[in-house]
N, C-alpha and C positions, 0 to 999 in steps of 0.2 A: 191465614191470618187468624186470631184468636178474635173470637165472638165476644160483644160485646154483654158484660155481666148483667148491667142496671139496664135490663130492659126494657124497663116502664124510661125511661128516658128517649128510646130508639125515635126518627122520626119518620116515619114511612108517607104521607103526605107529599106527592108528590109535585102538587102546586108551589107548597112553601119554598123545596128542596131548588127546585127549577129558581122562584127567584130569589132565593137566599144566595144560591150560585151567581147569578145573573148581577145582582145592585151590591154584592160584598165590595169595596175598591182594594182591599191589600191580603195576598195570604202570605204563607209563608213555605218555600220551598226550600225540605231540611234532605240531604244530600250526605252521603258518607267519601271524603277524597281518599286520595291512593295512599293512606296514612291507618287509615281506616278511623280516622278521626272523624265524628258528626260535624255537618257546617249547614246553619239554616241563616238565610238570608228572605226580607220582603221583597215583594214583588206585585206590580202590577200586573192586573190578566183580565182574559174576559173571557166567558164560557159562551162557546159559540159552535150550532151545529152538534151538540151533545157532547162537545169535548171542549177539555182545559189547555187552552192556551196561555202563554209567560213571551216576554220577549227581553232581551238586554246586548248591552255591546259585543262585537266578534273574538271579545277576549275580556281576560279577567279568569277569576278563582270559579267563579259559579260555571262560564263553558268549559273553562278545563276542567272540573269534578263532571261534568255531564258528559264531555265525550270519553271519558274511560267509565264510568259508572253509572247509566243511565236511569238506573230504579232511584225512587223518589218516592217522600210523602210528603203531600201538600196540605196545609191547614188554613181552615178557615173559623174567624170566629165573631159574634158577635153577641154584647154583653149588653141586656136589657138594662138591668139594676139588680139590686140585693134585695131577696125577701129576710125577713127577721119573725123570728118567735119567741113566746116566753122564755123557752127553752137555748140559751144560747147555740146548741151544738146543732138544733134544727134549722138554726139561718142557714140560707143558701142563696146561688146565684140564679137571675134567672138570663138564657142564651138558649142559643142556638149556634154548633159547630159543625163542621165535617170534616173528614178525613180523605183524600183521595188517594190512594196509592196506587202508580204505576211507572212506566218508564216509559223516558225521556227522547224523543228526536227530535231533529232540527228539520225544521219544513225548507226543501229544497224547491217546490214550485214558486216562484216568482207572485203567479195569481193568486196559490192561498196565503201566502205571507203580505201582500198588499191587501186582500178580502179582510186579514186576520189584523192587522195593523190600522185599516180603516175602521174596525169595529172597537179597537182599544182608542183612538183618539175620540170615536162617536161617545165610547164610556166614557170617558175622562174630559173630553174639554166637547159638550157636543155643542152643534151649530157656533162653534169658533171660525173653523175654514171653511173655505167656500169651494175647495176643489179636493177632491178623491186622493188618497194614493194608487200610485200607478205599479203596475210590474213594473216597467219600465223604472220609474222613480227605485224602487227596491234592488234591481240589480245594478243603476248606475252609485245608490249615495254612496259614500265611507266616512264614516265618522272621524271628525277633527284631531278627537283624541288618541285613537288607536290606528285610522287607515282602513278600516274593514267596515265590513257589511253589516249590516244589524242583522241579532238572529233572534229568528220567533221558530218557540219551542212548543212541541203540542205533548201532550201526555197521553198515552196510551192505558187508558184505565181496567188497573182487575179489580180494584175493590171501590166502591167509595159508601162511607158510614159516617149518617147527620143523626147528632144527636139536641137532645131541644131541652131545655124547661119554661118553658114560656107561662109567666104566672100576669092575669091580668094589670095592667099598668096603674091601676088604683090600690094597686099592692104592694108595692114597689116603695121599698125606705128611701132607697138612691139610684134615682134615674137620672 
C-alpha cells in the first residue's frame, strides 16, 4: 500500500485510534464486484476483540461482491468543523479518519456471530433488550425478507491508517 505523504497528519495515538474505532456508528465498505466496477455501501459495525466486524442480510449485492472478492477498504470518518484563515487556500477541515484494508469472511461459528451481534445491538440501541442473543437464536432466525440467516462479516486486517487534524474546538468556524 502506498505510504501516507502528509505525514504531520498520521495519527499514531493509540488511545484515540482504539476509540475513534470503538463510538464511530457508520463506515463505509467499498468492494470492487465481478465487473470490476467499485461499489461502497454504509454500514453498521463494531470493533471488537481487535478486529472489524459488519453484518447484513444472507443476500443482496454486498454478500455476493464479498463472496467472490473478499479484499475490501473500509472507511471511517469524522468531521470536527472547519478551521479558516486570512489566507483563503489555508482553511481547512479539522477530522479524524481511518482506513482499514483487508479481507472479508463470513463468521461461521454460531457463538462468535451471536458474541459479535450482541455487541452491535449493545452499540446501537444499549440497555434496549433485556435478553442476550443466543447461538442458538443465530442458527435458527431467517429473515422475512430473503429466508436466510444473517451474516456477520469480520475483516481480516493488513493495513489499517488513522489520519487526524484535530484543531482545538475554540477554533473551529463550523462546528
Amino acid at each position: 500500500m502506498q505510504k501516507i505523504r502528509y505525514t504531520q497528519r498520521i495519527c499514531q495515538d493509540q488511545e484515540a485510534i482504539e476509540s475513534f474505532l470503538q463510538t464511530t456508528r457508520v463506515g463505509i465498505v467499498a468492494m470492487i464486484d465481478h465487473e470490476s466496477l467499485p461499489y461502497a455501501t454504509p454500514v453498521n459495525f463494531v470493533w471488537h476483540k481487535g478486529a472489524l466486524y459488519f453484518h447484513g442480510m444472507g443476500s443482496g449485492k454486498k454478500e455476493s461482491i464479498l463472496s467472490q472478492n473478499p479484499s475490501i477498504c473500509f472507511t471511517l470518518f469524522h468531521e470536527f468543523g472547519t478551521t479558516v484563515d486570512p489566507m483563503p487556500c489555508h482553511a481547512d477541515t479539522s477530522y479524524r479518519s481511518a482506513m482499514i484494508c483487508g479481507k472479508v469472511f463470513k463468521v461461521d461459528h454460531s457463538e462468535e456471530a451471536a458474541e459479535v451481534l450482541q455487541c452491535i445491538l449493545d452499540k446501537y440501541t444499549p440497555d434496549y433488550y433485556k435478553t442476550t442473543i443466543t447461538s442458538t437464536l443465530v442458527e435458527k432466525y431467517r429473515s422475512s425478507h430473503d429466508g436466510k440467516a444473517v451474516s456477520v462479516f469480520k475483516v481480516l486486517t493488513y493495513e489499517i491508517t488513522v489520519k487526524e487534524n484535530c484543531v482545538p474546538e475554540d477554533q473551529l468556524f463550523n462546528k
